[in-house]
C-alpha distance (Angstrom), angle and dihedral (degrees) to the residues before:
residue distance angle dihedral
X1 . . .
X2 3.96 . .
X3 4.03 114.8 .
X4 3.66 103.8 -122.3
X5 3.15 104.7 159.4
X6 3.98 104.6 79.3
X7 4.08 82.0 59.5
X8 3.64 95.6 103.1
X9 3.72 105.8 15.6
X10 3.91 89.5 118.3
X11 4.02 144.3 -33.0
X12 3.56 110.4 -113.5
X13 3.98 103.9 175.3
X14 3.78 97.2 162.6
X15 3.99 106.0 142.6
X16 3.86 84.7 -135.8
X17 3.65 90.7 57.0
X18 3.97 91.6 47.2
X19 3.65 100.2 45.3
X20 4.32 93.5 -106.8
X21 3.81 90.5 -46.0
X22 3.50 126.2 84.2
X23 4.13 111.7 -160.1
X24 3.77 106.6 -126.8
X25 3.72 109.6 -115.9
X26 3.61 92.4 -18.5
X27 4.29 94.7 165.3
X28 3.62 84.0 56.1
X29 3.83 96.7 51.0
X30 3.57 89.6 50.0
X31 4.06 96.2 53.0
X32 3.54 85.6 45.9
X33 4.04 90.1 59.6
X34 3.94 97.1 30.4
X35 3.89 93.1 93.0
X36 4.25 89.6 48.0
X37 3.40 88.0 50.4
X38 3.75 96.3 51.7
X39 3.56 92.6 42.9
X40 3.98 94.6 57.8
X41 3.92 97.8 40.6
X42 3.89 109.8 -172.9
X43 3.76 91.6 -0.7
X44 3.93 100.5 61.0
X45 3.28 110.0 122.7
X46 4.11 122.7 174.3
X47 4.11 128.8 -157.5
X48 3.49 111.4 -143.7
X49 4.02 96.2 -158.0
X50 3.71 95.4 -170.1
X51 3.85 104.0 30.6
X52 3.74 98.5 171.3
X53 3.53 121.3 163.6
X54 4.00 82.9 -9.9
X55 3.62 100.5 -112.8
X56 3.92 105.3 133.1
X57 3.98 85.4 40.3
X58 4.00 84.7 55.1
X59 3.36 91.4 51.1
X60 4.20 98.3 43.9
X61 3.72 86.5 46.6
X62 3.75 97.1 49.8
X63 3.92 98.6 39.2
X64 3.93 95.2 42.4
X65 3.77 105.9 57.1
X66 3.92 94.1 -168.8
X67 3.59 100.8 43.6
X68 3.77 129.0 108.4
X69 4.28 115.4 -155.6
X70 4.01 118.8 -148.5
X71 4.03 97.6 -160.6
X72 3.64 122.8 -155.9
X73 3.51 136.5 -160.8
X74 3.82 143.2 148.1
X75 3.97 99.0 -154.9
X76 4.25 103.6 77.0
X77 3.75 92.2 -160.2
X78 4.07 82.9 61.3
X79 3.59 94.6 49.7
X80 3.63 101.3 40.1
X81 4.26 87.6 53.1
X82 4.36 84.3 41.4
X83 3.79 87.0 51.1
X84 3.81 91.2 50.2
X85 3.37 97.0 48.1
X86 3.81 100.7 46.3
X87 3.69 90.3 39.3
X88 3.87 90.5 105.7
X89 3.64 83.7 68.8
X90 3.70 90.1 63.5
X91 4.00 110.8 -169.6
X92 3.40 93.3 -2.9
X93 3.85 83.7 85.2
X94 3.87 131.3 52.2
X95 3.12 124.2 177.6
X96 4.32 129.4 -144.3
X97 3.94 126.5 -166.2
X98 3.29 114.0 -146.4
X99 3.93 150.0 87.6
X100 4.44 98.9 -75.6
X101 3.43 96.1 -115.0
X102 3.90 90.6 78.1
X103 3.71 78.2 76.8
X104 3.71 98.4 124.6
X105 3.76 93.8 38.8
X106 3.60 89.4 55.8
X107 3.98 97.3 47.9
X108 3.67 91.0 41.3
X109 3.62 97.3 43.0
X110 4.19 104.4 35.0
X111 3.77 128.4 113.9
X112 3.29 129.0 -132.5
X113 4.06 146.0 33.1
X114 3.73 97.6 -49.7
X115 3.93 93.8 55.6
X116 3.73 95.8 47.9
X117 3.61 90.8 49.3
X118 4.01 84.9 54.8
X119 3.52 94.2 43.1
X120 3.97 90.3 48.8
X121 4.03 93.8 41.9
X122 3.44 110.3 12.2
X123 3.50 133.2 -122.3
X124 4.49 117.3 -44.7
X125 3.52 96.2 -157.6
X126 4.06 139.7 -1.8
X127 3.59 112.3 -159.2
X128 4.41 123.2 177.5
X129 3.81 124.2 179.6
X130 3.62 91.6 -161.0
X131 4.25 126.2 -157.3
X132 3.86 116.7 39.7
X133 3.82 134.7 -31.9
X134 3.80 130.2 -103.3
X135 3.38 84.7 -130.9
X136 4.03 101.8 53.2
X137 4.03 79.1 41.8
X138 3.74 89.5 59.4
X139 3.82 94.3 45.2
X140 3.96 94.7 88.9
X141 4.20 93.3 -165.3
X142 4.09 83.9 62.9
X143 3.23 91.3 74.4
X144 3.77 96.3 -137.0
X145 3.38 100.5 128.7
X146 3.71 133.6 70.3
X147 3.79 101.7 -152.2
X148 3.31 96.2 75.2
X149 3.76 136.3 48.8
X150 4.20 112.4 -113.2
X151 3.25 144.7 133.0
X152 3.71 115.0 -49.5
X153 4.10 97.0 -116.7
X154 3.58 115.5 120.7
X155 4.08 92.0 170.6
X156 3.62 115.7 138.7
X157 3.92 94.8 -169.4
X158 4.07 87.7 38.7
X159 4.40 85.0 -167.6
X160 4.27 80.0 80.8
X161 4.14 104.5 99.1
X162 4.19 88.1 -139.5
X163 3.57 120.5 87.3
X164 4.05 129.9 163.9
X165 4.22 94.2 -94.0
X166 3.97 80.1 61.6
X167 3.44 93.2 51.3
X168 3.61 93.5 47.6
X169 3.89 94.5 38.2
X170 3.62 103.2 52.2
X171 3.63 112.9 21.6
X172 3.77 127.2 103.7
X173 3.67 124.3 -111.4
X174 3.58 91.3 -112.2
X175 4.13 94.1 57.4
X176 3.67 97.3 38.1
X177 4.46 83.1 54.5
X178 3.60 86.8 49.7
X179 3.64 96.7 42.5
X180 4.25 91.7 52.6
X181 3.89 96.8 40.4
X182 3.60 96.8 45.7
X183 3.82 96.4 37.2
X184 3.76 105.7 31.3
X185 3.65 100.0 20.8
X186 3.56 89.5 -130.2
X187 4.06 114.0 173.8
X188 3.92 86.6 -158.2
X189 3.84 92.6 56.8
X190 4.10 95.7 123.9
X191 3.97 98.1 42.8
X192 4.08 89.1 51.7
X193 3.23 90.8 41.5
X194 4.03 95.3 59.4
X195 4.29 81.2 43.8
X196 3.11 93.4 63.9
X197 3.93 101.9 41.9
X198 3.89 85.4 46.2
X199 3.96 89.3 52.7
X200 3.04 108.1 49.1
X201 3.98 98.2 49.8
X202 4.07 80.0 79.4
X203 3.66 94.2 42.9
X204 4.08 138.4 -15.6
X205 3.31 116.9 -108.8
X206 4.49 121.5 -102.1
X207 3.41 114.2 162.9
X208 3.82 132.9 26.6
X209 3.78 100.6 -119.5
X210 3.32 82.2 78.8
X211 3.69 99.7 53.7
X212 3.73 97.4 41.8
X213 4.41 84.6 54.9
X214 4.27 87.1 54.5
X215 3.92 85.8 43.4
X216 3.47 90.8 49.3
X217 4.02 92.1 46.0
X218 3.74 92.2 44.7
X219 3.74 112.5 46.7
X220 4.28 111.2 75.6
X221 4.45 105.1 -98.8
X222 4.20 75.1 -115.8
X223 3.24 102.2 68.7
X224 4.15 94.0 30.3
X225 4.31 85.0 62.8
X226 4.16 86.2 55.4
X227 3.72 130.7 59.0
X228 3.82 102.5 22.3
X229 3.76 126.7 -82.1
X230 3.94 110.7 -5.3
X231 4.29 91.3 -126.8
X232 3.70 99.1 54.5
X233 4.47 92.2 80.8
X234 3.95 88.3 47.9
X235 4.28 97.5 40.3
X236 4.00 85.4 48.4
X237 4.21 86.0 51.0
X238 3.28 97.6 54.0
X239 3.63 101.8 35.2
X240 4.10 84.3 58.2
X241 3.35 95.1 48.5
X242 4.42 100.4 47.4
X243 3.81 84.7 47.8
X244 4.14 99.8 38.7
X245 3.63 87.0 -136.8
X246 4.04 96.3 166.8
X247 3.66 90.4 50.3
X248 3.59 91.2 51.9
X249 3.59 94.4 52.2
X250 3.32 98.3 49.5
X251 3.77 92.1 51.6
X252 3.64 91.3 45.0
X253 3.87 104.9 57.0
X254 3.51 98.4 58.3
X255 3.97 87.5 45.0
X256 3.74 86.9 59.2
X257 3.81 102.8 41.7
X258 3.70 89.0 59.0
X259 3.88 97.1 46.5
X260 3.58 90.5 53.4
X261 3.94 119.0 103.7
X262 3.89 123.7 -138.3
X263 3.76 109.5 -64.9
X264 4.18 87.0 15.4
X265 4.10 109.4 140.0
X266 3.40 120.9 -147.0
X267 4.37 113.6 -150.2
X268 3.73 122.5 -164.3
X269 3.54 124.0 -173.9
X270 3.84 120.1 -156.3
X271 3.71 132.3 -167.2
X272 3.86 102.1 175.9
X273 3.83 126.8 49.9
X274 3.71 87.2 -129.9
X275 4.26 91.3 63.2
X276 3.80 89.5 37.8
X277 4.16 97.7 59.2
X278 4.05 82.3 48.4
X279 3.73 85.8 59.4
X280 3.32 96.6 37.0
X281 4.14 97.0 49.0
X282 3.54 83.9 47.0
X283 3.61 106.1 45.3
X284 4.44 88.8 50.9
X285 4.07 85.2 50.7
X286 3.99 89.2 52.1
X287 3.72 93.0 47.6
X288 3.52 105.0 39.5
X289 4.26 128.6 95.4
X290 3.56 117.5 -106.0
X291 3.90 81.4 -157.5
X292 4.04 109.1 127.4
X293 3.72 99.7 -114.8
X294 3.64 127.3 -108.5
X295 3.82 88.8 50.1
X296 3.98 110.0 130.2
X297 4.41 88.6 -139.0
X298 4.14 131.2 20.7
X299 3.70 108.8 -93.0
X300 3.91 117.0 -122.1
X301 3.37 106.8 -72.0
X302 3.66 105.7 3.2
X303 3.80 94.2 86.4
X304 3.83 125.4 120.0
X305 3.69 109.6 -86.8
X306 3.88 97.2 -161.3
X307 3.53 139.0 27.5
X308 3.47 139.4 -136.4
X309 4.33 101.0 -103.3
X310 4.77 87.8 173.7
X311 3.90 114.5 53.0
X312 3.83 93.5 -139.7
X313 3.90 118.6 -39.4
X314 3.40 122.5 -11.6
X315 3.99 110.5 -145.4
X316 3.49 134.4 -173.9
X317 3.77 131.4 -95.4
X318 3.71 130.0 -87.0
X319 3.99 86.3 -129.2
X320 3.79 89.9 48.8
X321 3.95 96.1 43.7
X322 4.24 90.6 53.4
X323 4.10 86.0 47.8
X324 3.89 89.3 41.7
X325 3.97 121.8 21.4
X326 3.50 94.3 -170.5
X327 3.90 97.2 67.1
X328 3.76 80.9 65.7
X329 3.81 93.7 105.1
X330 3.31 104.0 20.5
X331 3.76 113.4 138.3
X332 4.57 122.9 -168.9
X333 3.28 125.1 -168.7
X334 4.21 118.0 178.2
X335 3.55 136.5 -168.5
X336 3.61 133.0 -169.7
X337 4.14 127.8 -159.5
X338 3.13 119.8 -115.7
């Protein structure tokens, strides 16, 4: 039987106690899998999508004494450290490079005991903590973050030949508007678009010092005093598009609804409004009847193969957001199969 009941004994979100990451609402992740992992006994077996540093897999693996965790990630340097860490759990644990929408290669495709038992009973439990890691954040040469000037990268699998100075360097003013309205929502989209064109005519752009100080000169004092610091909109643009993080989302949720097994849940954890309405469109499609409507009973077949397991959102805690800021805007959405 799973252990359960050490799931909400307490919140301990030191980054001491979580080896420099702290798992974003990780009790909550695990209460949303509990009944999954009941339901399957022996054979539950969870994919974390977006393994990371391997914190929530830590946590699944230590909380549920039956289950076994299939962790993947694109960036090696993540998975290598994950592997590490987890390697106390011994097979329990396997680990899979690559971007999480080779999801259904990976289950179909995978060697050993774990994969048959997925391929004879489907998956218990698909969990993704979708955008960018605390860990890759904290790695300053990544160029994630926009505090501090470094190399404009912003790959998570850094073997991919496009990185953010490409982006910046050789796309035309119409892509690079596209790119920061649709993927940072930023109202100012046009006049830093025309910056950056205009820049880097006298030199291409390296390291993002440099494009924080033209984001800094471009958007109106105003709007810089509102809607925290002025860089975050474009850094979140361009890190979505060098990684092709919608398209991999979108690939990946119907990948997961079909590995599930009856009574599997699938978790997705969004940070941007933009990843959340994927979820969300996709999530009503999933649990909705094909039925034609005004018939008194689903027909055969054309019945609603999931249902809804969150009513809207679920968000994190006050308590947890003071211990952890980056919970703040953390948005799940779960689904179960029917």
């Amino acid at each position: 039987m799973a252990r359960t009941a050490d799931i909400s004994s307490g919140m301990d979100f030191s980054t001491q106690a979580n080896h420099g990451h702290v798992p974003v609402m990780r009790d909550a992740m695990a209460e949303l899998l509990a009944p999954a992992v009941e339901a399957f006994g022996e054979s539950a077996v969870i994919v974390d999508g977006t393994c990371g540093a391997g914190g929530h897999s830590h946590y699944f693996l230590s909380v549920f004494d039956n289950v076994k965790v299939i962790g993947i990630d694109r960036d090696e340097a993540s998975l290598r450290a994950a592997s590490e860490r987890l390697a106390e759990f011994g097979e329990r644990f396997t680990p899979v490079y690559g971007r999480f929408d080779v999801l259904a290669d990976a289950l179909v495709e995978g060697e050993g005991q774990i994969f048959d038992t997925v391929r004879e009973h489907g998956l218990a439990g698909a969990f993704f903590d979708l955008g960018v890691s605390s860990m890759q954040l904290d790695q300053e040469d990544r160029g994630f973050a926009y505090k501090v000037d470094a190399p404009l990268d912003m790959r998570m699998d850094t073997s991919l030949p496009l990185t953010a100075a490409d982006v910046l360097n050789t796309y035309s003013h119409g892509d690079l508007a596209r790119i920061l309205k649709t993927y940072g929502d930023e109202r100012f989209a046009g006049k830093i678009a025309s910056a950056i064109v205009r820049e880097r005519e006298s030199e291409p752009f390296s390291t993002s010092g440099r494009l924080v100080e033209l984001l800094y000169a471009t958007i109106p004092a105003a709007s810089r005093r509102t809607g925290g610091h002025p860089a975050k909109r474009t850094f979140q643009a361009l890190r979505v598009e060098v990684n092709r993080e919608l398209e991999a989302l979108e690939n990946v949720i119907p990948m997961a609804a079909d590995a599930l097994g009856t009574a599997g849940r699938a978790v997705f954890m969004s940070y941007q409004s933009l990843e959340d309405k994927i979820v969300k469109k996709a999530f009503v499609g999933l649990t909705e009847s094909k039925t034609p409507p005004g018939l008194p009973a689903d027909l055969p077949g054309y019945g609603a193969e999931f249902r809804m397991v969150t009513r809207g959102a679920l968000q994190a805690s006050a308590e947890e957001i003071e211990l952890n800021p980056r919970a703040a805007p953390a948005r799940v959405r779960a689904i179960e199969k029917l």
